[in-house]
N, C-alpha and C positions, 0 to 999 in steps of 0.2 A: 338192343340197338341204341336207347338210349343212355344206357352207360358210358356206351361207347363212343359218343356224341360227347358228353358229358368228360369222358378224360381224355379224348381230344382237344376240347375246348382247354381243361386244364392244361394240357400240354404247349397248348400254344400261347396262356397266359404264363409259362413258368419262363415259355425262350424268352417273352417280351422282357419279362422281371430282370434275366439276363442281359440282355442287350443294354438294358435301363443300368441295371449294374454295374458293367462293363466303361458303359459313357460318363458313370458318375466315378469311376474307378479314380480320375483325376482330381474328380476334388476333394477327397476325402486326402490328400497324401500331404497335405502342406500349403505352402504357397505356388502357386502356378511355375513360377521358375524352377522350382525345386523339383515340381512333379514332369518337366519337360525332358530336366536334365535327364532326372531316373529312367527316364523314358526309352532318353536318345542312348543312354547307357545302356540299359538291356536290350536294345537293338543293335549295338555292336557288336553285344557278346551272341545275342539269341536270331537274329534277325539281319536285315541288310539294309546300309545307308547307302543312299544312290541320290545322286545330281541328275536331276532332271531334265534340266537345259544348262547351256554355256551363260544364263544371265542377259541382263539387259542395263543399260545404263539410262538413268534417269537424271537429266540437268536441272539445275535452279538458280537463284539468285538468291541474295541474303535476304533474309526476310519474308521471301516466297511460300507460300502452303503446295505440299506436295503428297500424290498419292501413288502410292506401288503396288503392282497390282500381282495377283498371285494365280498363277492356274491351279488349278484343284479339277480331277477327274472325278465328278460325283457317281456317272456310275461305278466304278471304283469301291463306292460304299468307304469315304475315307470316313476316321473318328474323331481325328484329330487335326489341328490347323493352327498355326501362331508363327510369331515373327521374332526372331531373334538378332543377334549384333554383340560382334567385337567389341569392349569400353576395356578395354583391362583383364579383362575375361569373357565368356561367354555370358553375356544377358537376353532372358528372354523378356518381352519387352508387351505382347499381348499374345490371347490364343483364345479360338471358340472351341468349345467341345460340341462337335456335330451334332449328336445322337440328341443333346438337351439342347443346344442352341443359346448356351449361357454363353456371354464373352468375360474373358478376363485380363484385368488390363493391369501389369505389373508396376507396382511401383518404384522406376529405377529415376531416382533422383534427374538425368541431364533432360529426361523426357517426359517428367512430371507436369503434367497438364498442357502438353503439345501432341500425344497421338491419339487417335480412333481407330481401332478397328472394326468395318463396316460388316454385315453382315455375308455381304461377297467376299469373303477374307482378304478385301486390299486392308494396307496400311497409310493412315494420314498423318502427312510429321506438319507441322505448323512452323511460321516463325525460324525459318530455318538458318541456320547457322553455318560457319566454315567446319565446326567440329563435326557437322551431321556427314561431313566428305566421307565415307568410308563403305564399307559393304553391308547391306543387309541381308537374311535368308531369310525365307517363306518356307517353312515345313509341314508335309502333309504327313501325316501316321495311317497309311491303307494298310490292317493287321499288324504283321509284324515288319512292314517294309515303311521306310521312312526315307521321302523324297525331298528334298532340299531345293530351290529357285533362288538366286543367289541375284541380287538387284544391286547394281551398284551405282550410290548417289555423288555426282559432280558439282559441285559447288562453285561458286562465281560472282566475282566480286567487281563492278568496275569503276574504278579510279577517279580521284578527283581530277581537278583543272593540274595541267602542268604549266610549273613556273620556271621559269628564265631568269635565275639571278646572277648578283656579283659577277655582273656583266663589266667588260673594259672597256673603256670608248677609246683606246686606242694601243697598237701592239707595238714595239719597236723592229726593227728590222734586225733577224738574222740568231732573234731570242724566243726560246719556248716559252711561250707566256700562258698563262692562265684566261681563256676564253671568258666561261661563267660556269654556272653550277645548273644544272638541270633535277626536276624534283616534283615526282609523284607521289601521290598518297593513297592509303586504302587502296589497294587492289588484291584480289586474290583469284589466280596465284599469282606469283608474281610480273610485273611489269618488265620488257623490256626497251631502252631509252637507245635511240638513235640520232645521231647528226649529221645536220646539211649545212653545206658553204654555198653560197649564190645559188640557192638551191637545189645544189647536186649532191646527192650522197657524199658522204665521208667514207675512206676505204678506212678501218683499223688496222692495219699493215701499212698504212701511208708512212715514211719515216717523219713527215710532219708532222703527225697527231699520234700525242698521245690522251684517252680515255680511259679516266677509273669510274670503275662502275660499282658499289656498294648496297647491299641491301639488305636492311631489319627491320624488325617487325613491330606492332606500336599493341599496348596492351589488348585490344582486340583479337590480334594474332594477323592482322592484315600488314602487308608488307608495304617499306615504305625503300622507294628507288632515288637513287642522288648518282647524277653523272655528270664529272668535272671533266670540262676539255680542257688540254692545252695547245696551241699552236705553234707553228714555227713560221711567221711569214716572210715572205721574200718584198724586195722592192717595190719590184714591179705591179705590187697587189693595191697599192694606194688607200682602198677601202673593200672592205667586205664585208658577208653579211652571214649571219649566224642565227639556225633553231633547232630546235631540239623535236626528236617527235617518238610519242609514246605507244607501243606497240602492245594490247591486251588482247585479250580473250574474251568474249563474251559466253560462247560454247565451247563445245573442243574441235570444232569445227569450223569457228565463224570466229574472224580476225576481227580488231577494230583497231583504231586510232586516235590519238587526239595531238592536235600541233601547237606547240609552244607560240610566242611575239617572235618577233624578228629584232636580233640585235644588231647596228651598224655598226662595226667597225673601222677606224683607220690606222694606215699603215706609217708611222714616226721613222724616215731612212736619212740617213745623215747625207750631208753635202758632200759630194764626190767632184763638183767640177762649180767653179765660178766664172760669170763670163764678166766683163768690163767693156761698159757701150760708150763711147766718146758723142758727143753732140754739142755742135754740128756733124755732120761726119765729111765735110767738104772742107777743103782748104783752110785755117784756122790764120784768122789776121789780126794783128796786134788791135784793143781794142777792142774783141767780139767775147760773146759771152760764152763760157763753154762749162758742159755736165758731164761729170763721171758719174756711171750708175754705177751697181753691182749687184749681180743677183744670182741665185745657188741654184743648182737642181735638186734640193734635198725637201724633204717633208716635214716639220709644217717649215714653209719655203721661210730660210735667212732674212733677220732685218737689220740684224746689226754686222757690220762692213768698218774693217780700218780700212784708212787709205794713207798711203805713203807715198814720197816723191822722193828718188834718188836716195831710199831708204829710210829716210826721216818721217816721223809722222805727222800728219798732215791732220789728219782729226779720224774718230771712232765714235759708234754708235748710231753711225748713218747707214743710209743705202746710197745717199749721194753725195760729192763731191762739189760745191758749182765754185768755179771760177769766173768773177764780174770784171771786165773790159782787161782781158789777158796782156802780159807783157812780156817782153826776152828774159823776165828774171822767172817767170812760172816755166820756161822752157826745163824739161827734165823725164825722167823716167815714171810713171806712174804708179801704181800698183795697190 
């Protein structure tokens, strides 16, 4: 009986030996990425790769610390666990070996002293960046079956102050003119720029506006937005008023704004009718004093006026004319 005790006991030190075997089977084969890949490879060929969920998306801001979280069925009895990611190729990026509870944390250059991986196999990215935008997987190895959770992180950048420049302080009438230049910085993704007149929307199909709208990138990789209006204004507009307003992202879900200064404009429309006001306007008696004015309906309003009599000129660079104690020789046509 006690033999038997005896090479049971053996027996169950020899499965442990195994198991212990098995768990360290990983580190003996190279570096952790190396032993993932081999891994995920003989489970193509030997085994089955399955996606476990559709994924989850996780938002941030630049600079943000962020953690991903990974489900793992422990009763499952999984042995393996780590994080990998697209950069050019498949990188595996960290992974614990269950069975020993070592973690190992690869060294891939973009993520070189930004991640942890916690004992609960999440992953922590630090300091985060627009490049980190991309997909990550969380992979479990239950035997020969290998589960994949596929986290996809959003990145988000918001925008400096918008500026209003090469503004005009004044448009001619009946000419496309160049408004100003509207101008974002830093956002990601990209920004886009809208404009208002007396603060009503601008249609882009208005035949009077035309809008170019350009965007590149500044060595960060954050996009940078410039939108030139031009206008076509008509007479009757005298003065108007002009901003720009910038339309981001904060999530992929939640809109934001920021509004440019207000530019005023006016409208330059040439003289189309001049009147000539005679005063007195009563009776005119040799002897009385009398004013020719003259004045245009045009913008900025006329000040300089010839005046002629019976065709001759009478004088220029006035608005008025005055005649002092009239006589039958001023008798004549005006104009």
């Amino acid at each position: 009986e006690r033999d038997r005790e005896r090479w049971r006991e053996g027996e169950r030190e020899r499965e442990k030996k195994k198991e212990t075997k098995k768990g360290r089977l990983f580190l003996r084969m190279g570096s952790f990425g190396a032993r993932i890949l081999c891994c995920q490879s003989l489970i193509l060929m030997l085994g089955t790769v399955i996606q476990a969920s559709e994924g989850v998306t996780v938002t941030a801001h630049v600079g943000d610390t962020i953690t991903l979280d990974c489900p793992v069925r422990l009763h499952a009895n999984p042995t393996v666990v780590g994080w990998n990611t697209e950069i050019g190729k498949l990188e595996t990026l960290a992974g614990i070996n269950v069975l020993t509870g070592i973690t190992t944390n690869v060294n891939v250059t973009e993520y070189e002293g930004r991640i942890v991986m916690s004992k609960n196999y999440s992953l922590t990215i630090s300091d985060i960046s627009i490049k980190d935008e991309r997909k990550f997987n969380c992979f479990v190895l239950y035997g020969i079956v290998l589960e994949e959770n596929p986290v996809t992180v959003r990145v988000f950048k918001i925008p400096s102050a918008v500026h209003l420049t090469q503004t005009m302080s004044f448009l001619n009438e009946g000419k496309m003119q160049q408004v100003g230049t509207c101008t974002v910085n830093g956002s990601f993704p990209q920004a886009n720029i809208t404009w208002q007149m007396n603060n009503e929307n601008i249609k882009i199909d208005d035949p009077a506006v035309a809008i170019d709208q350009q965007n590149a990138n500044d060595q960060n990789g954050y996009f940078i937005t410039d939108s030139t209006l031009k206008y076509l204004s008509k007479r009757d507009e005298q003065e108007i008023s002009f901003k720009c307003i910038v339309h981001y992202f904060e999530s992929p879900t939640k809109k934001a704004k920021k509004v440019s200064k207000t530019a005023h404009v006016k409208i330059h429309y040439n003289t189309s009718k001049i009147m000539l006001k005679v005063s007195p306007e009563k009776a005119i008696r040799e002897g009385d004093k009398v004013t020719l004015s003259c004045s245009g309906d045009g913008y900025p309003v006329p000040e300089l006026f010839t005046f002629k009599k019976n065709g001759e000129l009478q004088t220029s660079g006035k608005t008025e004319l005055i005649l002092n104690s009239v006589n039958r020789n001023d008798t004549g046509e005006y104009e």
